[in-house]
MARKOL-856758 format. One record per residue (C-alpha): residue number from 1; x, y, z. Coordinates in nm, 3 decimals. Layout:
# residues N
nr / u / v / w
NUM / X / Y / Z
...
//
This chain:
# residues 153
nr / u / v / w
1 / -2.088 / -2.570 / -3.771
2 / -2.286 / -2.900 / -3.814
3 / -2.641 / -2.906 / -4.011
4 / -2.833 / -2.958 / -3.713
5 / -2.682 / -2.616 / -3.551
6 / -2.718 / -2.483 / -3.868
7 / -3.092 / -2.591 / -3.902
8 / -3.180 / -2.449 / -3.560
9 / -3.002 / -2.099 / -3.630
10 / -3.296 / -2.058 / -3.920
11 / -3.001 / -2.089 / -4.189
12 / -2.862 / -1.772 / -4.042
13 / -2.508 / -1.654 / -4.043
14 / -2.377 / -1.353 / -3.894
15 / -2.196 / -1.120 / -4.092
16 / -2.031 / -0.815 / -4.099
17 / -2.092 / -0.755 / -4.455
18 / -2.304 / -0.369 / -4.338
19 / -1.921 / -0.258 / -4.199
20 / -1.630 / -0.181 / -4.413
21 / -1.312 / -0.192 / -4.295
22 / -1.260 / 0.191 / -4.292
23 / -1.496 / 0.242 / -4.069
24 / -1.391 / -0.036 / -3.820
25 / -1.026 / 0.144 / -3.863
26 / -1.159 / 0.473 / -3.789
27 / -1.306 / 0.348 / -3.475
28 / -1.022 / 0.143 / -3.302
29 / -0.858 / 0.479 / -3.398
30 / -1.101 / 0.700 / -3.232
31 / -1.071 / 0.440 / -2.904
32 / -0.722 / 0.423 / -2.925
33 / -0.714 / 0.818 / -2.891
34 / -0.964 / 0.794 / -2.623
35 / -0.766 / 0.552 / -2.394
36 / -0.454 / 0.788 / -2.456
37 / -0.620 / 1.137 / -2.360
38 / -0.717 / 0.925 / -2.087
39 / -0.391 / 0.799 / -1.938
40 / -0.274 / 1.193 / -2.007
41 / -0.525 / 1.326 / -1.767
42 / -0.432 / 1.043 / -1.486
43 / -0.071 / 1.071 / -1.521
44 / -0.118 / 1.477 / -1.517
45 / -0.374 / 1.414 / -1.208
46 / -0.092 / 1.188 / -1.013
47 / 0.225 / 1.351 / -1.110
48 / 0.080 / 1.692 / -0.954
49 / -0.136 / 1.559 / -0.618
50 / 0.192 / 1.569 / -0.351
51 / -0.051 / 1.583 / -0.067
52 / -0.108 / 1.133 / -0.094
53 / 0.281 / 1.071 / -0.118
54 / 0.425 / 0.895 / 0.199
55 / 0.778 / 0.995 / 0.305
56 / 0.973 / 0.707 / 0.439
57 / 1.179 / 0.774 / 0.686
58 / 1.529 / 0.578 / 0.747
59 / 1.583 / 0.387 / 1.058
60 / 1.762 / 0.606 / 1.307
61 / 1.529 / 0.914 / 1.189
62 / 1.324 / 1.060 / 1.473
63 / 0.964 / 1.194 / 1.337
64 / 0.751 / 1.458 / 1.590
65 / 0.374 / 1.478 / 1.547
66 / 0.233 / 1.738 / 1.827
67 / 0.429 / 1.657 / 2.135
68 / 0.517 / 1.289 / 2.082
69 / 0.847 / 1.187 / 1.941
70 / 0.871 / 0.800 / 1.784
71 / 1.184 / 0.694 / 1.610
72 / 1.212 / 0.330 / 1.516
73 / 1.606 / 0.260 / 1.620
74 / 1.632 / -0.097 / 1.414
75 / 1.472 / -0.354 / 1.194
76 / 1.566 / -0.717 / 1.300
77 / 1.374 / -1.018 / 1.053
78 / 1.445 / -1.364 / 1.177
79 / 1.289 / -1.660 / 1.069
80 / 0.992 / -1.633 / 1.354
81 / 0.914 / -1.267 / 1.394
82 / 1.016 / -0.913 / 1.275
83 / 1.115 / -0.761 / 1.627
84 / 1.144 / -0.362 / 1.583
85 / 1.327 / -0.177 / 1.834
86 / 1.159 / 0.181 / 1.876
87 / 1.170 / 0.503 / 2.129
88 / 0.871 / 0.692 / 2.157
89 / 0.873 / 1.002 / 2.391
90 / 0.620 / 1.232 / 2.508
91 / 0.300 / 0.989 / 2.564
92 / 0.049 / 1.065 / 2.818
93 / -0.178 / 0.795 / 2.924
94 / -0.149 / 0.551 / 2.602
95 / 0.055 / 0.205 / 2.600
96 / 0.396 / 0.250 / 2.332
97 / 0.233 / -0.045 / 2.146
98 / -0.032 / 0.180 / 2.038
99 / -0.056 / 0.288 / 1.667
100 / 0.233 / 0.072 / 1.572
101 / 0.213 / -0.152 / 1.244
102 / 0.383 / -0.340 / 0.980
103 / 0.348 / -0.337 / 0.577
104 / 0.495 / -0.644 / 0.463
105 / 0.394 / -0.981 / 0.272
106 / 0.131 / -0.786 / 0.102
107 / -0.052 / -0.685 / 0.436
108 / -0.086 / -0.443 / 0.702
109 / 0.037 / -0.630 / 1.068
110 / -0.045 / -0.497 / 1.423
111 / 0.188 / -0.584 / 1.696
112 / 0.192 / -0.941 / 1.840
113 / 0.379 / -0.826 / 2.145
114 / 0.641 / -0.704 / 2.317
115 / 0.872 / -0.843 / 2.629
116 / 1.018 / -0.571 / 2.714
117 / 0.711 / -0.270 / 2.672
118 / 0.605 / -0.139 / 2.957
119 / 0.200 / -0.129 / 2.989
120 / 0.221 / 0.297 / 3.054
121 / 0.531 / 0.508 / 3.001
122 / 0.586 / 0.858 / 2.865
123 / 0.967 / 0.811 / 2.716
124 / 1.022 / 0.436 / 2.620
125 / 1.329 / 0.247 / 2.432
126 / 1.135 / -0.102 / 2.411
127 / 1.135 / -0.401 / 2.095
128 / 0.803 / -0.479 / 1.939
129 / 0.749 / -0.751 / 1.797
130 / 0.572 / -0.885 / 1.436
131 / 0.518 / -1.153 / 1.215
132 / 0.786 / -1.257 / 1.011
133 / 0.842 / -1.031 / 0.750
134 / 0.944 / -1.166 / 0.374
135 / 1.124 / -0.912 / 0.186
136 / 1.178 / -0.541 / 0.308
137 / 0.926 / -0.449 / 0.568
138 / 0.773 / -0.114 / 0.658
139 / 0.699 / 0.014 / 0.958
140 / 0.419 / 0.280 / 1.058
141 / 0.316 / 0.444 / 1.338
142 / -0.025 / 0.620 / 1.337
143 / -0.151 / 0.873 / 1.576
144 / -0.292 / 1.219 / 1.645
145 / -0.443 / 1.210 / 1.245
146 / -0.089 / 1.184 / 1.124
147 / 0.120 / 0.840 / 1.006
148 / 0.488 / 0.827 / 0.991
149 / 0.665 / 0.547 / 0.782
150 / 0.980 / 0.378 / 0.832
151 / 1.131 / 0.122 / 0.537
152 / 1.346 / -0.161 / 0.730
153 / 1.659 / -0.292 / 0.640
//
């Protein structure tokens, strides 16, 4: 520190000459117990809530939810686009792009179409298609309050 800071300061340094080191000890022990009662509880709190865990399902593996049926038959990643071949059975009314979606290169995809989809259909074998995925992608489909996931190949 120069004069001039020194001089503007009032001649002041600060100290910790009112704190020993015992009690400075005692207290990064008393936080240190703290943070680990802490991490206890959450690990305690996580390891027991079973309702918040997804299942994934493999590819091939039909899922029901009410009276619709989706199973997502393959997991294709090229270079352009992540095309997912799916059959979904039982739909009344709704398009089989609906509630379809992809986890992958750290975001949530929706469908950026479809050539072979048909607009309205209740049993459908048709390939949807997604970005391209980097790494393992997942695939979800979300309806009637429930979400079933799918981890590609």
């Amino acid at each position: 520190m120069s004069g001039a800071q020194r001089r503007q300061l009032g001649g002041q340094r600060r100290t910790l000459n009112g704190v020993s080191t015992r009690k400075l000890i005692i207290a990064s022990l008393v936080c240190g117990l703290l943070i680990l009662v802490a991490g206890t509880a959450k690990l305690l709190q996580t390891a027991n809530d079973t309702d918040s865990t997804p299942n994934l399902l493999k590819i091939g593996t039909a899922a029901v939810v009410g009276d619709i049926t989706v199973r997502v038959n393959d997991v294709q990643v090229t270079p352009r686009r992540t095309l997912v071949n799916v059959t979904v059975s039982g739909l009344r009314g709704t398009t089989p792009l609906e509630g379809w979606s992809m986890l992958a290169n750290g975001e949530i995809t929706e469908p950026v179409g479809s050539a072979d989809c048909p607009t309205a259909a209740e049993d459908v074998t048709c390939t949807i298609e997604f970005v391209p995925a980097v790494g393992t992608p997942t695939v979800v489909w979300a309806g009637n309050g429930e979400k079933r996931q799918w981890l590609g190949s």
